[in-house]
Structures are given as C-alpha cells and as structure tokens.
C-alpha positions in Angstrom: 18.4 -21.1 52.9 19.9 -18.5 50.6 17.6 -17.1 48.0 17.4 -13.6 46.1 19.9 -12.7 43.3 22.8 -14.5 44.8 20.8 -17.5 44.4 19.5 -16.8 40.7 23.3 -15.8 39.8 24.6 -19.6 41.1 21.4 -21.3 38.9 22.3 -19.3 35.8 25.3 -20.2 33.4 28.0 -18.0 34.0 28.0 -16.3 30.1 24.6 -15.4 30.6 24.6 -13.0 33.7 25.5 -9.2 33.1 25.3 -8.8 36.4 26.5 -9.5 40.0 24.7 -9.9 43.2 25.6 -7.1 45.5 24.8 -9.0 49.2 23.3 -12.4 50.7 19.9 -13.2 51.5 20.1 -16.0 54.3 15.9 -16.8 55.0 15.5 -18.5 58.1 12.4 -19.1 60.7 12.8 -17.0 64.0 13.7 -19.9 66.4 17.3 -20.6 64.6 17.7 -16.1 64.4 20.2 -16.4 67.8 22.2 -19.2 66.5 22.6 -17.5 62.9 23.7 -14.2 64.8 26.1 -15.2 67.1 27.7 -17.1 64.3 27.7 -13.7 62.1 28.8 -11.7 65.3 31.8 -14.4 65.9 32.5 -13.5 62.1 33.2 -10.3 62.7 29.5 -9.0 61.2 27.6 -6.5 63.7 23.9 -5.7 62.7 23.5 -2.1 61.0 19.6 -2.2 60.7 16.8 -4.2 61.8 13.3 -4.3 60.6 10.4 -5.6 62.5 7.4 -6.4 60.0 3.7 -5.9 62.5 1.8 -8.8 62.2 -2.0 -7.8 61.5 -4.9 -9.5 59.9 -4.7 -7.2 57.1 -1.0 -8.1 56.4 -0.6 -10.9 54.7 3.7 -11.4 54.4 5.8 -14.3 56.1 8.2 -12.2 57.2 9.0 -11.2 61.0 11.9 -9.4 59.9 14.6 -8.3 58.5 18.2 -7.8 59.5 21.4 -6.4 57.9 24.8 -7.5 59.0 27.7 -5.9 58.0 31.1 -6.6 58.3 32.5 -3.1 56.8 32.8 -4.6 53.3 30.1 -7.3 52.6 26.0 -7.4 53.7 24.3 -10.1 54.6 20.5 -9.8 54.9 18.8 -11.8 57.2 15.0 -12.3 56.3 13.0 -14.2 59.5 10.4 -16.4 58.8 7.4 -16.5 61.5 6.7 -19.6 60.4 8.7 -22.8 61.0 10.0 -22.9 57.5 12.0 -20.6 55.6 11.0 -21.5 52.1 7.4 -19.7 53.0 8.6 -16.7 52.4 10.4 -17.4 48.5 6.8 -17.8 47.5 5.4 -14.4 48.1 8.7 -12.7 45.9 7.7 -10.0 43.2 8.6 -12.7 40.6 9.5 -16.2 39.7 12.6 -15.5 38.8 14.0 -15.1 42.5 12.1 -18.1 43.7 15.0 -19.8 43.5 17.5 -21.0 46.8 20.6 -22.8 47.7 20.1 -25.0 50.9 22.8 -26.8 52.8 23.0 -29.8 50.3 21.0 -28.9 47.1 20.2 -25.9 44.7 16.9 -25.9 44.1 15.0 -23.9 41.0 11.1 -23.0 41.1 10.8 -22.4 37.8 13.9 -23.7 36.0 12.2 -23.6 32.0 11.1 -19.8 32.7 14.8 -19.3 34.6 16.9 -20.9 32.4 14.9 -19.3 29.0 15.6 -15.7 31.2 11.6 -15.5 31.7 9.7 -14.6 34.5 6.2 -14.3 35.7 5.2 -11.6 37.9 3.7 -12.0 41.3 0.3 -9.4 41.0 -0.9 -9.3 44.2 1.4 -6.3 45.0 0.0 -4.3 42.0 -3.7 -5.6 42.6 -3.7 -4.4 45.8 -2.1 -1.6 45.2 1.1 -2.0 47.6 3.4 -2.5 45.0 6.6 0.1 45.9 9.4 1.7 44.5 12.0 -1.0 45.7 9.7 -3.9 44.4 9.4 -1.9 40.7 13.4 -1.6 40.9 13.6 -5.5 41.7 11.2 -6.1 38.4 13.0 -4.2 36.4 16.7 -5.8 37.6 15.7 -9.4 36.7 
C-alpha cells in the first residue's frame, strides 16, 4: 500500500493542499520485499540506504525496515512490515492525519471527518514514553 503524505495529498481536494509530497511510501510485509525490489531495480531505482529496526521486547514498532530507492531524481521509501500485513504499521503514525493509503483498487481514509475538516489527533505514546524525536515533531508540525 502507499501511505504517508502522498497518500493524504490524493485524499485531499486539490485547492486545499499548500503543499506537495516530496517521495513515496510503499508499506509492504517482508515476504513480498524481493519481488517489490527487483521490480524497482528493473526500473532503474538502486537502494541508497537501508534501515534494519531490532526487534526486542521493549520495542514495540511493526516495522522491520526501511529502504530508500533512488533513481537519481525521485525516492521511494520502502517501509517492511514483520507482520503479514502492511496496514499494521499505518496505525502506530504520529497522527491521524497520515493514516490514510491508496491500495491497488481503493483509497481508503482512517479518519475522513478529522481529514477532510484538516484536523488531526495525535498519536501520544511517542511523547508518553518519552521517544518522541526531532523527525516525528517535524512530521507534526508539517500536517
């Protein structure tokens, strides 16, 4: 599925969006990751950094991990699920208004009312917990 800010960008009327999404999110679980890579690779995208998230009792994210493609000119991000779904993952985001993804036949909107009225409600684990970082404060404050 794709998710993130391309996929809140597609939901929202065009007039309303100031903004435009910068790369693709493509959330997948690990056993389709080859397929989606030689496709990318065939493409002409090569992978420019890879993140592998440790799995640990204490940590409680979805995510295996996370791979950038390039092409020179666009990014793709490729977020690996370890579960056998990808749509876990949309549901630990920062904030409802991301939860949002386009799959191969439908668009689908968690919150539509709050999206569509350009409200959100913030996850607060991250900042109960204290694990709340810079990149996730810059994502809050984007949407």
């Amino acid at each position: 599925v794709i998710s993130g800010s391309f996929a809140l960008h597609m939901v929202l009327p065009a007039n309303s969006c100031a903004w435009t999404p910068s790369d693709i999110d493509i959330y997948m679980p690990l056993c389709q990751m080859c397929y989606l890579s030689m496709k990318l690779e065939c493409e002409g995208y090569n992978i420019i950094h890879k993140s592998c998230i440790e799995a640990s009792p204490y940590n409680m994210s979805a995510i295996h991990s996370i791979l950038t493609f390039s092409n020179g000119t666009h990014h793709i991000d490729v977020i690996v699920s370890r579960t056998l779904t990808a749509i876990s993952l949309l549901f630990q985001f920062c904030s409802t208004a991301v939860m949002n993804f386009i799959s191969a036949d439908s668009i689908f909107g968690t919150y539509p009312n709050l999206t569509f009225h350009h409200c959100t409600l913030i996850n607060s684990l991250p900042i109960y917990n204290g694990s709340i970082s810079f990149k996730t404060m810059a994502a809050l404050q984007k949407y």
